[in-house]
N, C-alpha and C positions, 0 to 999 in steps of 0.2 A: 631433471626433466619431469616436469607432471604430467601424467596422464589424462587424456580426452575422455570421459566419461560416453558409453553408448550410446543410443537413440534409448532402450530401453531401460537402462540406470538412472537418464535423466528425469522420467516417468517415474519410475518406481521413489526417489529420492525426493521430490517434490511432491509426489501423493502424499508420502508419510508426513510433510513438514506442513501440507494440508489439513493434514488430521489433526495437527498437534499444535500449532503455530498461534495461540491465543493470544490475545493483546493490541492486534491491529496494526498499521503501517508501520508503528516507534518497532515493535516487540519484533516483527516478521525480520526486517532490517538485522539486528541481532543475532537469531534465529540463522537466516541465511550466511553471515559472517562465521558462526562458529559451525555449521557442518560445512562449510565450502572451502574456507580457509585455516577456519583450525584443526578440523576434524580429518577430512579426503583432504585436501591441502589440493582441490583442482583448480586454485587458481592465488597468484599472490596476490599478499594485501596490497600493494599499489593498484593492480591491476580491478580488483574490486571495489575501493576507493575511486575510481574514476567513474566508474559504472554507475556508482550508488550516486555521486556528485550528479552525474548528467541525468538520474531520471529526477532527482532534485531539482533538477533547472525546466525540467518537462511539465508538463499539465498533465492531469493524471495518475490514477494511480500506484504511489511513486514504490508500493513493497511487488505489486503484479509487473510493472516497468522493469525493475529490476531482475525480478525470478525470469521474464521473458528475454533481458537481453543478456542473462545469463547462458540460457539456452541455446541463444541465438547464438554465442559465442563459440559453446562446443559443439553445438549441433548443424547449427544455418536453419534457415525457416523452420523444418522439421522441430529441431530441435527445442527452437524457442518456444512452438504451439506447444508441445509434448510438457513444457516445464509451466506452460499457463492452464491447460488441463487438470494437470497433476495437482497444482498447486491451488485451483479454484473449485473442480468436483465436489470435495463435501461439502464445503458453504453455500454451492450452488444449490444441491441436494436439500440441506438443511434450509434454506431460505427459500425454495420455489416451492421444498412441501410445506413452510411454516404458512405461504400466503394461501396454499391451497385447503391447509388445515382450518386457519381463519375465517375462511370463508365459510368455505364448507360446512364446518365442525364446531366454527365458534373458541379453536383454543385457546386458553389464558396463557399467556407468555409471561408473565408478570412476575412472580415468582420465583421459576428460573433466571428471569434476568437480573433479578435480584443478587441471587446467590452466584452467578458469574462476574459479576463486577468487583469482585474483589479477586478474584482470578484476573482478570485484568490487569488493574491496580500491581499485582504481587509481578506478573510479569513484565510488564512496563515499567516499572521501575527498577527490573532485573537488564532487561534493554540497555534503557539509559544509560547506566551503571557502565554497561560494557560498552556503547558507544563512547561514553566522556574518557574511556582508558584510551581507547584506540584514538580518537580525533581530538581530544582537546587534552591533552596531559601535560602542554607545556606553556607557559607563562602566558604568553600572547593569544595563543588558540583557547585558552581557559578563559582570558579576558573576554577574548570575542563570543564565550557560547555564552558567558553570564550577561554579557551587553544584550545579545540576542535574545535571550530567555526576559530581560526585563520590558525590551521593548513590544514585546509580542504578546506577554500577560499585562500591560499596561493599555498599549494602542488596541486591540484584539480587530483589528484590520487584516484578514486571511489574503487579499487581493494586495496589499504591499509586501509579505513575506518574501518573493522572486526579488525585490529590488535592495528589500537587507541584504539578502545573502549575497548578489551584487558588490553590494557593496562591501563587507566582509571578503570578497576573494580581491579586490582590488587593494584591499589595506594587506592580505596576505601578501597578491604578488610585490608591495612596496614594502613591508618589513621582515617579513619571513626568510628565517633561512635558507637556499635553494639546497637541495638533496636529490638527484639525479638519483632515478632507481628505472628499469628496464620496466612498462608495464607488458610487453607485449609475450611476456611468457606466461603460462604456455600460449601459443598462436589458436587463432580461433580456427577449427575444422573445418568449416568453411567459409574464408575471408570474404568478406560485405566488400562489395565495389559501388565508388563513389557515385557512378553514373546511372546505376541502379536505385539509387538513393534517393536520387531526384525523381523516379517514377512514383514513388511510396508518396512524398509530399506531394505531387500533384496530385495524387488519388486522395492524397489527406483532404485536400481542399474539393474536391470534384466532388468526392460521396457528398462531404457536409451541404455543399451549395445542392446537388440534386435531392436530397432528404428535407431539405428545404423547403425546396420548389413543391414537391409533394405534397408536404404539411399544409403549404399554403394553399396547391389546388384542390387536395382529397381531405377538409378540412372532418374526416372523422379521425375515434381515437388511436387505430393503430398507428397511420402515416406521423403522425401529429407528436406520438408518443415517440417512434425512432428520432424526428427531428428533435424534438426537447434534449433527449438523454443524450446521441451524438454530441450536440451541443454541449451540454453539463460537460461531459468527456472532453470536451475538446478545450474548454476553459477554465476548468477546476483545476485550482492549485494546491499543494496541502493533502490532497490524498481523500479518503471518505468524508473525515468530518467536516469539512468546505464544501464538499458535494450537497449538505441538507439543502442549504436555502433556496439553492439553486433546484432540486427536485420538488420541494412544497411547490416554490413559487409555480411548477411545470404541472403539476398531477394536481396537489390541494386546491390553489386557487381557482382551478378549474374543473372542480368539484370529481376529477376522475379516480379520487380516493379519498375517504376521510381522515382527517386531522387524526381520530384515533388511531385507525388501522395502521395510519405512516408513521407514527410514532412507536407502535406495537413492532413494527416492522424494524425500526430502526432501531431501537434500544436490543431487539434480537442481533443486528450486525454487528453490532458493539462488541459483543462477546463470544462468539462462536469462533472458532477457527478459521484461518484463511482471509481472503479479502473484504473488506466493507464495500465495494463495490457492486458486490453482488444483491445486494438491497435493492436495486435494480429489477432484479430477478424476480423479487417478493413484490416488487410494485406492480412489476407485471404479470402477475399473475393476479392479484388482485383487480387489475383493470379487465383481463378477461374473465372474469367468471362467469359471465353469467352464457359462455362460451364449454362448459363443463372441462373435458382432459383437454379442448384446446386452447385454457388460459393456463396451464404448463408451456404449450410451444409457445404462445407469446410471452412469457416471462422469462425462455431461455433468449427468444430474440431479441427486447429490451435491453437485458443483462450483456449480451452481446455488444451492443451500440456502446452501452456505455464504454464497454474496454476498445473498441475498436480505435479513435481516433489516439488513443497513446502509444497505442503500438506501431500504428503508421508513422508518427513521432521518432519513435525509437527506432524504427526502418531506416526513416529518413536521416535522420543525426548521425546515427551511431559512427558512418565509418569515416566521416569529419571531426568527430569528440577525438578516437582514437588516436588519430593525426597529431590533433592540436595538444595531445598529450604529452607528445611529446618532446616540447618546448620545459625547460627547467621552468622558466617565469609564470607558464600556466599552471605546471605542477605545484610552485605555491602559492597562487592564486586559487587549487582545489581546496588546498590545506584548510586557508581561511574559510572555505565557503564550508569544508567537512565541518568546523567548528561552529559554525551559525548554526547548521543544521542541526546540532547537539544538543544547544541551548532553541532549538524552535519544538526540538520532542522533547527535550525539559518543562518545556510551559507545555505541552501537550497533556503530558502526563502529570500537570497541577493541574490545570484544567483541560478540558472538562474529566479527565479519569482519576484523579484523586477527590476530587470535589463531588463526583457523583458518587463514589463508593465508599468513602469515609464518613461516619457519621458518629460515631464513637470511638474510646479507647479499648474495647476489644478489637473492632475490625484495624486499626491500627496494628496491634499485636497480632493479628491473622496476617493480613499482608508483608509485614515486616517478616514474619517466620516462615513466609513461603519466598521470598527474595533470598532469604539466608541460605536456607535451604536450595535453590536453585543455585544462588553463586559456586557454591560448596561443588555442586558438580555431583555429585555421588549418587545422586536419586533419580531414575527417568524423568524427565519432563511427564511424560503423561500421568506415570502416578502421582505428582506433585499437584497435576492441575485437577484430576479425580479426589485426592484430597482435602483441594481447598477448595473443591465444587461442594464437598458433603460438609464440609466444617459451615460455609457459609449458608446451607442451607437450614443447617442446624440452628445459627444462630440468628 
């Protein structure tokens, strides 16, 4: 029997993976596998495997999805806010004073985003590493992550990604072997009901249409700015780095931030701890400045929109995913889709995060010896990643 984690254990254990969780959607994934399931053991691997599958299948931020229907799971609403708090605070912090500093202050970020990118790199591919053990170790699913991985760094179409891995759990549920395992231990602390489920989707669609309606009748930039980001939120697949185009195309082209600043901004998401979503945050805060402390509150309310429509998502699905889980044929229909997804943060982490932080044969040798090191287990994460922050900046 596992243990329910608190209201406040869940907070305090998500702040810390806040603080520390470098590397982006691929790394967080990882990150949450080994303190959940290997580590507190408060929930089995199957049962985390479905979870991770379904915020896969979701729009949205798929490493916040997950932290939040984690929560959801031992806490109920509570709970899940309390693990998307926890889990988003310092990047939030770090990101609404980076656009406050920018403005304000003129900061160069450049530099340090330099010297984080290979922090990145070293944990992303410490990720990978331990997601290709768990989901794709076995002949078939190893196929499927390297099919995956070719077509994704070949085609680099981010809007067909949902119909691979479609496709991948349909080849699982037709060859894969079926393996019945219990996901529903331990029980979530307060079970999601199905009828409830369906108010969450209604609201998914009610907010988006009246933020809409807004935009289009109060055509300045706050309303205008909710409707965008909602949006981006509500159709972004793939997690942060899908989310760019779709934010230039919202803010840049329509001159409510520069090409520089959103780039400044984004290259900071890239490497900081916690979610890439929160960029969001830094754009909002950029757009009000000239608002002084309250283009802070508008870049928490931005940031906001953005997370808001995946978690109505995750409302909505969740206690239908759970259901249908427990069918043996959809269980290896996950299997195949866990192994697409393996091979889609394989090409992740060739491109863009090998590609952008490799440039020589030392940073090779630095990121490789902070992978080794991390596998090994033996050394805090944080001092690993305080390490390869000063090695890179040295070099």
């Amino acid at each position: 029997m596992i243990d329910t984690p608190s209201l406040f254990t869940i907070f305090r254990v998500f702040l810390g993976l806040g603080l520390t969780s470098f590397g982006g959607p691929v790394a967080h994934i990882g990150y949450f596998r080994r303190c959940f399931v290997d580590q507190r053991k408060w929930i089995t691997p199957m049962a985390f495997q479905s979870l991770f599958a379904l915020c896969q299948m979701l729009p949205g931020p798929s490493s916040s999805q997950l932290g939040f229907a984690l929560g959801l799971r031992w806490g109920g609403l509570a709970g899940g806010c309390l693990a998307f708090i926890g889990f988003t605070l310092p990047s939030a912090i770090i990101m609404i004073g980076s656009g406050y500093g920018l403005v304000h202050f003129g900061a160069d970020l450049g530099q340090l985003i330099d010297a984080l990118k290979l922090v990145t790199a070293a944990v992303v591919l410490h990720a990978v590493i331990g997601m290709a053990r768990g989901f794709a170790g076995g002949m078939v699913t190893s196929l499927l992550a390297l099919v995956m991985m070719s077509v994704v760094l070949y085609l680099n179409i981010p809007f067909l990604h949902p119909l691979f891995i479609l496709l991948a759990g349909l080849i699982g549920m037709l060859i894969l072997p079926i393996d019945h395992k219990d996901i529903n231990s331990p029980a979530s602390a307060a079970p999601l009901r199905p009828f409830r489920s369906l108010i969450w989707l209604w609201g998914f669609v009610g907010i988006g249409a009246a933020l809409l309606f807004m935009g289009h009748a109060h055509p300045d930039r706050f309303w205008f700015a909710l409707s965008q980001f909602y949006l981006a939120g509500s159709l972004v697949f793939g997690g942060g780095h899908v989310v760019l185009p779709l934010l230039q195309a919202s803010v840049v082209e329509t001159e409510l931030v520069s090409l520089a600043d959103f780039l400044a901004g984004y290259g900071m998401a890239q490497v900081i701890p916690g979610p890439l979503f929160t960029f969001g945050g830094f754009l909002g805060t950029v757009m009000g400045s000239n608002n002084g402390m309250g283009a802070i509150w508008f870049g928490i309310i931005t940031m906001l929109m953005l997370f808001l429509p995946s978690f109505l998502l995750v409302l909505g699905v969740m206690p239908f995913w759970e259901g249908w889980m427990q069918s043996r044929r959809f269980q290896a229909a996950m299997a195949g889709i866990n192994a697409a997804v393996v091979g889609l943060l394989a090409a992740v982490l060739i491109d863009p995060v090998l590609v952008s932080a490799i440039h020589n044969y030392i940073d090779v040798a630095v990121v490789g010896a902070g992978c080794i090191v991390l596998l090994s287990g033996r050394v805090n994460t944080g001092i690993v990643v305080l390490g390869l922050v000063a090695v890179g900046w040295l070099i």
